[in-house]
VMD Tcl script that draws the C-alpha trace (Angstrom):
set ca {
  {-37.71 -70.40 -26.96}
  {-35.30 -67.75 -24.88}
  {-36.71 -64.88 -23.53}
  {-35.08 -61.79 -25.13}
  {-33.35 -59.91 -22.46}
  {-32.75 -56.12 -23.86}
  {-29.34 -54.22 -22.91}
  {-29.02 -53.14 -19.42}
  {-31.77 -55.40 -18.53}
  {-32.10 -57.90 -15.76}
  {-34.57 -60.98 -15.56}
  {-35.67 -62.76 -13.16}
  {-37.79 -66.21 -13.23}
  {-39.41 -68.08 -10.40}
  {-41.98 -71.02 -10.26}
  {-44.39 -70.27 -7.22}
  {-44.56 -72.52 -4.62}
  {-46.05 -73.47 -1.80}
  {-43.81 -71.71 0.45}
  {-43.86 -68.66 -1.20}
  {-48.20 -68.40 -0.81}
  {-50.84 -67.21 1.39}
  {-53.56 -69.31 2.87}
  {-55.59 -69.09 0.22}
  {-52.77 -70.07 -2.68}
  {-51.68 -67.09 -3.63}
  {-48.40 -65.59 -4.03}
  {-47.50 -63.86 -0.87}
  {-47.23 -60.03 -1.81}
  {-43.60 -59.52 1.14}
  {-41.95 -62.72 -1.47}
  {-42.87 -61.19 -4.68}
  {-41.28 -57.23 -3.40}
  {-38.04 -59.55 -1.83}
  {-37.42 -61.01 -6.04}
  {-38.82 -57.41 -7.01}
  {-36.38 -55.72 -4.67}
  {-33.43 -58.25 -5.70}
  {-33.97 -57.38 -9.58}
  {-33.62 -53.98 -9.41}
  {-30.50 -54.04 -7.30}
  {-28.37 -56.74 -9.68}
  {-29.44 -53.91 -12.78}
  {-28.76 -51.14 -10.88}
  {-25.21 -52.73 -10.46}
  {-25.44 -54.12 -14.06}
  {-25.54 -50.27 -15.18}
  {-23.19 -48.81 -12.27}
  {-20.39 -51.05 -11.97}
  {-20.15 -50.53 -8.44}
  {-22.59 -52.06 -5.56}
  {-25.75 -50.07 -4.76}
  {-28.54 -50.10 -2.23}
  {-32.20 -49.18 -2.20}
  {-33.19 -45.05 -1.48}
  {-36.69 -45.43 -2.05}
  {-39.69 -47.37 -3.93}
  {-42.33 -45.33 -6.09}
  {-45.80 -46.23 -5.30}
  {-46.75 -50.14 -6.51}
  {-50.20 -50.92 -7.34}
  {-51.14 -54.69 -7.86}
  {-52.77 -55.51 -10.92}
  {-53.21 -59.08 -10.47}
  {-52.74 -62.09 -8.23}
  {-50.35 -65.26 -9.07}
  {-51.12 -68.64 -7.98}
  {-49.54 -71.93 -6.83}
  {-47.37 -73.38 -9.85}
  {-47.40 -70.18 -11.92}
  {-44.38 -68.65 -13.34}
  {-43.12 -65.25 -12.53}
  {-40.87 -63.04 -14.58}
  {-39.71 -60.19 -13.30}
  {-37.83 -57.70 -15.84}
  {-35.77 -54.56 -14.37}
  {-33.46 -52.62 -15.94}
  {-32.46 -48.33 -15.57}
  {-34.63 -45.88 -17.08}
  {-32.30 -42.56 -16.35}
  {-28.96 -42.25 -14.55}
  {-28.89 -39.35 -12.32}
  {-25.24 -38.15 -10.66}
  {-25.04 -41.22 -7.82}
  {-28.15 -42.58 -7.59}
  {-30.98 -44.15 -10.64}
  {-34.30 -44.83 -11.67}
  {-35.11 -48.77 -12.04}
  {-38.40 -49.65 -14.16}
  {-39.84 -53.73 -13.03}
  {-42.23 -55.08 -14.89}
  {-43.69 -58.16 -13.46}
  {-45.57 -60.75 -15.76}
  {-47.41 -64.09 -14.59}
  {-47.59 -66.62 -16.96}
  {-50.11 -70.10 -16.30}
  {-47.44 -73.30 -17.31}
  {-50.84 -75.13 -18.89}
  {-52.13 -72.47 -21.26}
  {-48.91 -69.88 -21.78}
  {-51.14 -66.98 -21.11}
  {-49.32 -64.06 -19.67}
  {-50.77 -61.19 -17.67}
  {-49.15 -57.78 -16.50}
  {-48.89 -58.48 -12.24}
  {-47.52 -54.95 -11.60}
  {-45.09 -52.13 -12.95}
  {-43.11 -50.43 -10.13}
  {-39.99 -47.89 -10.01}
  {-37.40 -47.96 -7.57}
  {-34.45 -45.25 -7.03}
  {-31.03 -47.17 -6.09}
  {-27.99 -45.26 -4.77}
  {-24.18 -46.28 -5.26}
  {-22.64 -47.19 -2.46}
  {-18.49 -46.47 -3.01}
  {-15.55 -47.84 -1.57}
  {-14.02 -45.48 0.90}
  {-13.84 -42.37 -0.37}
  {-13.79 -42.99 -3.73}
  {-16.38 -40.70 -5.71}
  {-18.46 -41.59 -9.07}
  {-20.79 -40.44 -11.29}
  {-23.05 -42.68 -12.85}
  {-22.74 -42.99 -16.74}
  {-25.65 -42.02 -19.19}
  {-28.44 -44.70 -20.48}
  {-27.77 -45.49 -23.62}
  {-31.88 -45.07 -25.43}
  {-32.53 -47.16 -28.23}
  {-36.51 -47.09 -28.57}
  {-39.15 -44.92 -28.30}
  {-40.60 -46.44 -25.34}
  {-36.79 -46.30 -23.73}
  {-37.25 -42.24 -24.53}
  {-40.84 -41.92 -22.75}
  {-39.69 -43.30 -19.98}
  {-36.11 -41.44 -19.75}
  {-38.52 -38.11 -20.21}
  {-41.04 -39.20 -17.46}
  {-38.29 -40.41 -14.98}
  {-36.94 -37.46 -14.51}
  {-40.63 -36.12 -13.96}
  {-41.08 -39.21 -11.38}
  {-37.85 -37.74 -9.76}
  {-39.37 -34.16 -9.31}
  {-42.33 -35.89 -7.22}
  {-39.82 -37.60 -5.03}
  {-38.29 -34.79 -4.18}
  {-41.39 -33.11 -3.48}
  {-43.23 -35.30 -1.70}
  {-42.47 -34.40 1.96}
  {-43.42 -30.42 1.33}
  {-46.18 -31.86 -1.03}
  {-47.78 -34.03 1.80}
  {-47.07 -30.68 4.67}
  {-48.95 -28.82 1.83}
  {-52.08 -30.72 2.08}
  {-52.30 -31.78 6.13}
  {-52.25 -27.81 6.22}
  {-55.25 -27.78 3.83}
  {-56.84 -30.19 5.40}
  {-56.55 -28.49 8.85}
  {-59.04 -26.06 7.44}
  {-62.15 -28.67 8.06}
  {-63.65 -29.94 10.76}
  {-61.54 -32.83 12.56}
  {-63.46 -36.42 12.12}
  {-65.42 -35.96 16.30}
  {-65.88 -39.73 17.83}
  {-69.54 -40.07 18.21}
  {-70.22 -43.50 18.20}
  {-72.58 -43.37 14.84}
  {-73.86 -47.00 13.43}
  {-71.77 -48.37 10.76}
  {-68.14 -47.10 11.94}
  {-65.40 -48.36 14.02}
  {-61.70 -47.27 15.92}
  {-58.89 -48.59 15.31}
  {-57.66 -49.57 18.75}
  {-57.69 -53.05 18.19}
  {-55.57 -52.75 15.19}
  {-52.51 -52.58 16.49}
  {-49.95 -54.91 15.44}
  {-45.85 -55.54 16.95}
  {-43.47 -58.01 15.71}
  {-40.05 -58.35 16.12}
  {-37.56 -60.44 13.98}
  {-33.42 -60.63 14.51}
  {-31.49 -60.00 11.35}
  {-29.46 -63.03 10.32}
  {-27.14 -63.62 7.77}
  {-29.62 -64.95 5.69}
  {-31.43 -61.74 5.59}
  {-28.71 -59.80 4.89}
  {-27.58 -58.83 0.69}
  {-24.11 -59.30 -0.48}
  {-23.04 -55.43 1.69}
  {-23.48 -57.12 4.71}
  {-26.66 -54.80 5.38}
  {-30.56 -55.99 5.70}
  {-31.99 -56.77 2.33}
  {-34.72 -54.05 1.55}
  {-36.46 -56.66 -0.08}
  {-36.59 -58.86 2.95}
  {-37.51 -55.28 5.42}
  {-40.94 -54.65 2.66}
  {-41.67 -58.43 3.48}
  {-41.53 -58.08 7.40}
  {-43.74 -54.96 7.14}
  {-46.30 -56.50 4.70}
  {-46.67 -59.60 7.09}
  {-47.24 -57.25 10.02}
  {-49.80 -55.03 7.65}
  {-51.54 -57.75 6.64}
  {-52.28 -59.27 10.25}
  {-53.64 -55.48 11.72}
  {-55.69 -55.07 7.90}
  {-57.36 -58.62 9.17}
  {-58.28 -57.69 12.59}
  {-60.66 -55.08 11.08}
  {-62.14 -56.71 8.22}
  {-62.63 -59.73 9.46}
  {-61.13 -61.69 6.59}
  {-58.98 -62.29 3.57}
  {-56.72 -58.93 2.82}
  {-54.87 -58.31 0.29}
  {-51.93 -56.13 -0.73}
  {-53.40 -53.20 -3.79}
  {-50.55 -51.55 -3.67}
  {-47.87 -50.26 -1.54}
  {-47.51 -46.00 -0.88}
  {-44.21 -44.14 -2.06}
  {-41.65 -44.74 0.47}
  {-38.16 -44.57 1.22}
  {-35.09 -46.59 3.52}
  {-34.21 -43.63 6.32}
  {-31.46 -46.05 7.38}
  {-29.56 -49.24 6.88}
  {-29.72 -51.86 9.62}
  {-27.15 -54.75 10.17}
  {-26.69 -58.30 11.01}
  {-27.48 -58.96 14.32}
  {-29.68 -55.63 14.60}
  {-33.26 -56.30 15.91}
  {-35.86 -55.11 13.80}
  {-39.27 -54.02 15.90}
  {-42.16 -53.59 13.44}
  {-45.20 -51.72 14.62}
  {-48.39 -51.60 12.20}
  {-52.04 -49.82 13.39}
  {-54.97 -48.99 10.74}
  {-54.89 -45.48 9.61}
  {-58.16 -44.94 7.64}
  {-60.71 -46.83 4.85}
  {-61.62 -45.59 2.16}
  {-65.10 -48.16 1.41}
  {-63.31 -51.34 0.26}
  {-59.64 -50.37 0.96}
  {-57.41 -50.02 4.20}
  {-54.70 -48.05 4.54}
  {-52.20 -49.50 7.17}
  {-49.20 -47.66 8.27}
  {-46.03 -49.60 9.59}
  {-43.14 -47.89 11.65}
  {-39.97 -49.82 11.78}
  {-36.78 -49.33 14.09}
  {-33.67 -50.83 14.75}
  {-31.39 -51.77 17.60}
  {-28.40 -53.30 18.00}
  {-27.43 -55.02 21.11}
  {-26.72 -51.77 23.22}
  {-29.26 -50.01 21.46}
  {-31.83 -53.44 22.91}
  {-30.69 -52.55 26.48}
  {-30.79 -49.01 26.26}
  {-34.76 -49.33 24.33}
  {-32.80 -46.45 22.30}
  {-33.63 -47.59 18.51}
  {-33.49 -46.18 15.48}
  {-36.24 -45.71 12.82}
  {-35.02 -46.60 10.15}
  {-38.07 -46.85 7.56}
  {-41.98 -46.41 7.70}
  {-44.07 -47.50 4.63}
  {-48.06 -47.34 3.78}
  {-49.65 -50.66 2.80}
  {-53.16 -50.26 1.11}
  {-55.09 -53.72 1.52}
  {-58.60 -55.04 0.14}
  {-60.34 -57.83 1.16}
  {-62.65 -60.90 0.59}
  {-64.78 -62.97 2.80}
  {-64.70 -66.80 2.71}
  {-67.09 -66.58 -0.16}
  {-64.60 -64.74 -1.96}
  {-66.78 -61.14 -2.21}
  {-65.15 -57.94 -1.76}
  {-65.63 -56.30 1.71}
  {-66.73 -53.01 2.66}
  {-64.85 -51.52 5.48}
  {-66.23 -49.84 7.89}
  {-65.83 -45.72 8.38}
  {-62.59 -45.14 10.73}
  {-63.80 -42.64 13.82}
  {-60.74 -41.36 15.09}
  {-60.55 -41.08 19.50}
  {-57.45 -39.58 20.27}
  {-54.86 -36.29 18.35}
  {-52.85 -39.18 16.85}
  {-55.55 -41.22 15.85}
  {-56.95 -37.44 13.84}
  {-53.26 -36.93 12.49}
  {-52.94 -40.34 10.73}
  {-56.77 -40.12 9.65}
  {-56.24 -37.10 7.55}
  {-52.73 -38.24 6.75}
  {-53.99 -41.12 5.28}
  {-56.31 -38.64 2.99}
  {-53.59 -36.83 2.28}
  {-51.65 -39.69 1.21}
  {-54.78 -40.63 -1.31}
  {-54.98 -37.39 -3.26}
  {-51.00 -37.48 -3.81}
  {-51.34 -41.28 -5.00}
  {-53.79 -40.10 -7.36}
  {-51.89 -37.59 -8.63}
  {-48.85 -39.62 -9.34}
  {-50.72 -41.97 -11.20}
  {-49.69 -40.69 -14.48}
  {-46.39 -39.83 -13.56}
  {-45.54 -43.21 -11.97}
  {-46.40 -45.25 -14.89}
  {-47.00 -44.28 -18.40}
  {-50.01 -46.00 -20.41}
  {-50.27 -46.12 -23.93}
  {-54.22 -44.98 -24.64}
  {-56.62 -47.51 -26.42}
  {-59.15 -45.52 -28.32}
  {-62.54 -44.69 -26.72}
  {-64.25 -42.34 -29.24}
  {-67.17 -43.28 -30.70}
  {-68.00 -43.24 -34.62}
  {-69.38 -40.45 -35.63}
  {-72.77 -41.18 -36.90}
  {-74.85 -38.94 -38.28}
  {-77.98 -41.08 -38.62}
  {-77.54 -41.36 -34.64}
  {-76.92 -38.05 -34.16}
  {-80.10 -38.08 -31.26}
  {-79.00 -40.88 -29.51}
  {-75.19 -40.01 -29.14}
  {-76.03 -36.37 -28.27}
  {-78.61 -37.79 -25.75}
  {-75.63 -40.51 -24.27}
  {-73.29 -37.50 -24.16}
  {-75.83 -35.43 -21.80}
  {-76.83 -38.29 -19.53}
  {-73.58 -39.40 -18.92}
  {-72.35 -36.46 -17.89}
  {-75.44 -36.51 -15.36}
  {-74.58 -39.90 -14.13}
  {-71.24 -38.88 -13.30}
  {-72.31 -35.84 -11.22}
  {-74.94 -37.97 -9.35}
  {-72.38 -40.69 -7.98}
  {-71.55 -40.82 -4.44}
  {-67.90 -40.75 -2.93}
  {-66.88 -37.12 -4.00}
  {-64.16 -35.80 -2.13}
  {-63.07 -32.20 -1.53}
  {-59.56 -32.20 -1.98}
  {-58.86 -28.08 -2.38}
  {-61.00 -25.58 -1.17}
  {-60.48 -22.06 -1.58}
  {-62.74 -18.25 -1.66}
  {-65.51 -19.13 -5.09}
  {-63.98 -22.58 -5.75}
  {-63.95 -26.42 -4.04}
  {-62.06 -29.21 -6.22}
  {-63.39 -33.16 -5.96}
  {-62.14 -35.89 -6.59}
  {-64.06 -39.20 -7.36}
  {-61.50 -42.32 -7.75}
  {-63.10 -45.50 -9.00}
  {-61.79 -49.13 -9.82}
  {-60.32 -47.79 -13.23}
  {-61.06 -43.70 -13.28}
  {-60.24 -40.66 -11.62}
  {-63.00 -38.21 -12.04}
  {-62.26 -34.61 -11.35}
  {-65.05 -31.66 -10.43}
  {-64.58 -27.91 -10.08}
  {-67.41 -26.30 -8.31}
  {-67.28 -22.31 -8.84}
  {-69.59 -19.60 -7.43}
  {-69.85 -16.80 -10.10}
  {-71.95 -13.08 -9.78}
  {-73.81 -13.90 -13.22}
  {-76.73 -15.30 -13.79}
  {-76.90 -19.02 -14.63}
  {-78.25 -18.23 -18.63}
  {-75.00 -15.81 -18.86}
  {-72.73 -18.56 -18.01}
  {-74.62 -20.83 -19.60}
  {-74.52 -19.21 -22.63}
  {-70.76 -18.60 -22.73}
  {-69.29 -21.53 -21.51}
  {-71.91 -23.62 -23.88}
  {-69.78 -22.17 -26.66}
  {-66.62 -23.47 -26.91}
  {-64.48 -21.23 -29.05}
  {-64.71 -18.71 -25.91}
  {-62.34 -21.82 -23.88}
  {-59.26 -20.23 -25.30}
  {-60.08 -17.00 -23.94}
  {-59.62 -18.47 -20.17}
  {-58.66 -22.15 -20.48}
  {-54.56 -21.58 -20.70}
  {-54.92 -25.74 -21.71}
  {-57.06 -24.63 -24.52}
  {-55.15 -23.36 -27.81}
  {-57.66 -23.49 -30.38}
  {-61.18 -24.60 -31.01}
  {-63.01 -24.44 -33.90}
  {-66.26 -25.75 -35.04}
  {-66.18 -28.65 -37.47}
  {-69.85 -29.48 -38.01}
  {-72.97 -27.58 -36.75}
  {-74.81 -31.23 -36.06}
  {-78.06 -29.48 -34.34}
  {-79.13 -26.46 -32.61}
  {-78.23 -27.99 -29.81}
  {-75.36 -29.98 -30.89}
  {-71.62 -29.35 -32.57}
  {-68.70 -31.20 -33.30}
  {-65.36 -29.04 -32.42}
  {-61.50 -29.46 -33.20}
  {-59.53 -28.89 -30.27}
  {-55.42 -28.49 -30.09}
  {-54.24 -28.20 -26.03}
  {-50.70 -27.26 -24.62}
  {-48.60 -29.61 -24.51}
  {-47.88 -31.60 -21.23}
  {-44.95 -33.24 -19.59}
  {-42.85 -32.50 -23.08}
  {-44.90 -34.31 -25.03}
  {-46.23 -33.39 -28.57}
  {-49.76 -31.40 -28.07}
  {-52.80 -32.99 -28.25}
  {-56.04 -32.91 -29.86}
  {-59.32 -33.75 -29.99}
  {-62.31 -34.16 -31.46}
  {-65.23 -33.82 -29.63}
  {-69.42 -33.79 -29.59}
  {-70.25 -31.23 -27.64}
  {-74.36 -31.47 -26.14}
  {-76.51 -28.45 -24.45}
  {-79.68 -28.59 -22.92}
  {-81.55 -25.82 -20.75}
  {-83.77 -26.62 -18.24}
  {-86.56 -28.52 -18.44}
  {-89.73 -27.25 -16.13}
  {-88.90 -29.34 -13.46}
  {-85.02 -29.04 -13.43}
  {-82.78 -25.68 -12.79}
  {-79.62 -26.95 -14.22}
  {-78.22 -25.80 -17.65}
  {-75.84 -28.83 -19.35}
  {-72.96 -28.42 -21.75}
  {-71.61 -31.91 -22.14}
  {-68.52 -33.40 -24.82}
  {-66.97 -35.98 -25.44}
  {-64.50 -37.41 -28.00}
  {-66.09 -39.01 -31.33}
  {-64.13 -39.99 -34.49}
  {-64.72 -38.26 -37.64}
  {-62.89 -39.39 -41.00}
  {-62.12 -35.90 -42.14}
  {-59.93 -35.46 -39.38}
  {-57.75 -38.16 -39.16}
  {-55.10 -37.86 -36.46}
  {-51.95 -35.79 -37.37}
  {-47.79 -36.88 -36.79}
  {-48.10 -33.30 -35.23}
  {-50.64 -33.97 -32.43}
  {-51.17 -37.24 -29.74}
  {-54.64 -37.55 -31.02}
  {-56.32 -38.24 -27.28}
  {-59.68 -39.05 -25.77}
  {-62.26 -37.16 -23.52}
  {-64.29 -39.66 -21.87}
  {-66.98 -37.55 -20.40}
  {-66.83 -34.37 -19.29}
  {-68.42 -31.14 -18.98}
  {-70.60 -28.28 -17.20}
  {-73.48 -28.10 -14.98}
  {-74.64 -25.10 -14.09}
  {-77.36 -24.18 -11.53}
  {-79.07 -21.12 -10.57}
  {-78.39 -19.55 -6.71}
  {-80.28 -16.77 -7.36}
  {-81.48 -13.35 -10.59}
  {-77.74 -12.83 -10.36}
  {-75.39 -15.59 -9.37}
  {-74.77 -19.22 -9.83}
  {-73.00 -22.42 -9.74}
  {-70.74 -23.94 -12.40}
  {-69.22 -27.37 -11.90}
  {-66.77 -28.52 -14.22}
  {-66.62 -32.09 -14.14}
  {-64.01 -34.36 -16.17}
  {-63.76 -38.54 -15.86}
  {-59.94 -38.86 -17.17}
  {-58.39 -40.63 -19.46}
  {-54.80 -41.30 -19.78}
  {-54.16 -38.49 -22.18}
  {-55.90 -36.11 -19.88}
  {-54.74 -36.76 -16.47}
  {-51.22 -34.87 -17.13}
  {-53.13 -31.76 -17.19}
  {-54.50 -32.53 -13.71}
  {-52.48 -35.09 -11.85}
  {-50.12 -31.94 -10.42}
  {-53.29 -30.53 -8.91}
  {-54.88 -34.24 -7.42}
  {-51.20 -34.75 -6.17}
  {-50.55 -30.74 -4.64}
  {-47.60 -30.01 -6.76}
  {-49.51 -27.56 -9.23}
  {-52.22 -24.99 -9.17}
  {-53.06 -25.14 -13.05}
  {-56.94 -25.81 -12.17}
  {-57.65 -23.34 -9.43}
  {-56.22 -20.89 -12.12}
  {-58.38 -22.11 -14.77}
  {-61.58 -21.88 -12.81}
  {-59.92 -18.47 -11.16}
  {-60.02 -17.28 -15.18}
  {-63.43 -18.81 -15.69}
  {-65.29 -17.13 -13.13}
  {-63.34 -13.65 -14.44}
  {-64.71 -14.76 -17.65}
  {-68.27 -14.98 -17.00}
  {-68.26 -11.99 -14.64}
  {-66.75 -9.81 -16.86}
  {-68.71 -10.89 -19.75}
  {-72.02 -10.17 -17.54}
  {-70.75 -6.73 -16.30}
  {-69.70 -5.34 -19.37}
  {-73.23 -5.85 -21.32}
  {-72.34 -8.97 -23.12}
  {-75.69 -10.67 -21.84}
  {-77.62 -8.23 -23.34}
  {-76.88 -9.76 -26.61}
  {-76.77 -13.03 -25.95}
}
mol new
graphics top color blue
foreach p $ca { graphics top sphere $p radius 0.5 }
foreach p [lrange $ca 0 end-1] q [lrange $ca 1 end] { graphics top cylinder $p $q radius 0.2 }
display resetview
């Protein structure tokens, strides 16, 4: 049967090899971002008319592996046409020859520029959209775009933050290690071969250099089999020639449990350049690896101590690097949801209002929170998991904790400070304790609004506990069937726990796992392009305290 190839659309299809695996039989991650790289050029030219070269590549994240004697198609074609340069969407499937099963390997987005003849000037003609899915993705690139261009003041933004804790001290404490012995060099002399059809270095052959440098300093700390997860938002500072020398220089940066982050520098000289040691640097990317031991179990890294200035700067670069990957999750690639909710049941009303509050415990009680934001009454965490991003807002507030408590646990007040909030009314009284509300929000990234339906669980104390719970989460209710006017969307878990300091103050944390229909309301505050939750919590805490100082309390 032939593939169906869409307008504008390039594909590409490759049996694997043995010379284009790892040791262990897999395809090697530098061959599969050459074809990736290759793809996106030949549509970018399919759509421009005119040659073009790589700017930059969005952040890739590896879904899957491919193996000897599997096939790989690789589909690319432009989602939006800016002035000179576009936006390339690849979509990269593996298929096994014996059963025809297909899996998604990665998405990715590239930005390709035209590259004119003399002084001839063009401006790139308008995608032509034909689906719905062709829309999102028009909509979201130019989104993607905006994050691009921010990404250098973003990433200043957040090393300044992060100047405000204590630097990492070297103190030689059991479990951690340096990363002195990390440090990788390579060198490799562009040949024809290596070069595309301009005469300049394939990009797709530079990302393969620099993964094959990455991979060898990722393996001197862990000791065994990394892998590529997925490659950091970067962009080509500079072409390089045939006959330039390339010098590639890789060191660990930082771990984050069972992930590496491994930053490569390359430069490049031509032959007076060589003599002089005068080079140019021409690109610098950040590879993020994980790794198995021979028995094929994921390894733990050990914590990075940084020695030396430099060694601090890339440590907290690398953090910085993290929260703005987070952030562009939703921005970089755009999911369609699969329903979580659960039924609602009103025979189970005990154990799904019991679920609801525990959960929300369970989430609060996992290690590897990170404070990403800290400010005067509020710190933002973020916990990022195999599949979830969870998000917690810890406020100090002058009320006391049955005040807040008793505010926040009713949720037709979250209108009054919650700018995400438009309405919320109650749609069943299930309990005391317990009550099913209707929820519209804003609407996000020009999308339709969404709503929700959610359970919504309190509990006070019980004699041995100080913490007051308010915890929702999405259930399904026939009598409110999702409208044409909303994206009907999905809280996963999510909620308050609130804990008394003392007669007159306390502590709220807001805590949120995230689905795919939440994160657009957060991903510009993980990433440090918006402020939308340190406003929210900034109107909470205004909330509560005015609410306690004007008498409300009193008739509570």
């Amino acid at each position: 049967m032939e593939p169906t190839v869409a307008p504008g659309e390039v594909l590409m299809s490759q049996a694997i090899q043995p010379a284009h695996a790892d040791s262990r039989g897999e395809l090697s991650a530098g061959q599969l971002l050459k074809w990736m790289d290759t793809t996106a050029c030949l549509a970018a030219e399919k759509h421009a008319g005119i040659s073009c070269v790589t700017a930059s590549m969005d952040d890739i994240l590896f879904e899957d592996t491919a193996r000897i004697g599997q096939i790989i198609t690789i589909r690319a074609k432009v989602t939006r046409a800016f002035s000179t340069s576009m936006e390339i969407s690849i979509k990269v499937i593996v298929q096994d020859k014996f059963t025809g099963l297909e899996k998604l390997l990665c998405v990715a987005f590239s930005t390709f520029v035209v590259k004119p003849v003399g002084k001839e000037k063009v401006h790139l003609k308008p995608v032509m959209l034909q689906t719905e899915q062709e829309q999102i993705e028009h909509t979201l690139a130019s989104e993607r775009r905006k994050v691009r261009l921010q990404h250098e003041s973003m990433f200043n933004n957040i090393m300044k933050e992060s100047s405000r804790f204590d630097d990492p001290i070297y103190n030689d404490e059991e479990g951690t290690a340096t990363t002195m012995g990390t440090s990788v060099q390579s060198i490799e002399l562009v040949l024809p071969p290596h070069a595309n059809h301009h005469g300049n270095t394939f990009g797709g052959q530079i990302m393969a250099w620099m993964e094959t440098v990455a991979t060898i300093s990722a393996s001197r700390l862990c000791h065994g089999h990394p892998f590529l997860k997925s490659v950091d938002m970067f962009k080509f500072r500079g072409p390089s020639t045939v006959g330039d020398r390339l010098v590639f220089n890789a060191i660990v940066n930082n771990t984050f449990q069972n992930s590496v982050e491994v930053g490569v520098r390359v430069e490049a000289f031509d032959c007076q350049e060589w003599a002089e040691g005068r080079g140019r640097h021409i690109n610098s990317a950040f590879l993020i690896y994980n790794a198995v031991d021979d028995q094929e179990d994921v390894i733990t890294f050990p914590r990075i101590q940084p020695i030396s200035k430099d060694d601090v700067r890339r440590y907290q670069g690398a953090i910085a690097r993290r929260r703005i990957r987070l952030g562009r999750k939703y921005v970089i690639s755009h999911k369609k949801e699969v329903p979580l909710s659960t039924q609602w049941d009103v025979s189970k009303k005990g154990s799904l209002s019991n679920t609801n509050v525990e959960a929300l415990k369970n989430l609060a009680s996992k290690s590897g929170w990170e404070v990403t934001t800290t400010l005067d009454k509020i710190k933002i965490y973020t916990l990022e998991e195999q599949d979830a991003i969870s998000v917690k807002v810890e406020k100090c507030v002058s009320s006391p904790a049955h005040t807040a408590y008793h505010l926040l646990s009713d949720f037709t007040n979250r209108p009054l400070w919650d700018p995400h909030y438009i309405t919320c009314d109650v749609v069943d009284q299930v309990s005391e304790d317990d009550l099913i509300y209707y929820v519209t929000c804003s609407v996000a990234n020009g999308d339709k609004p969404k709503d929700f339906v959610v359970l919504v669980s309190r509990r006070k104390p019980l004699k041995d506990d100080n913490t007051y719970t308010v915890a929702m989460k999405s259930v399904s209710l026939p009598s409110i069937p999702p409208s044409p006017q909303y994206i009907r969307s999905e809280v996963i878990c999510a909620g308050f726990l609130i804990q008394a300091i003392n007669s007159s103050s306390c502590t709220v944390s807001y805590l949120n796992q995230m689905s795919d229909s939440i994160l657009p309301y957060f991903a510009g505050n993980i990433g440090g392009w918006s402020k939308s939750i340190e406003e929210a919590a900034a109107a909470c805490i205004k909330f509560i305290e005015n609410a306690a100082h004007d008498g409300l309390k009193s008739v509570l």
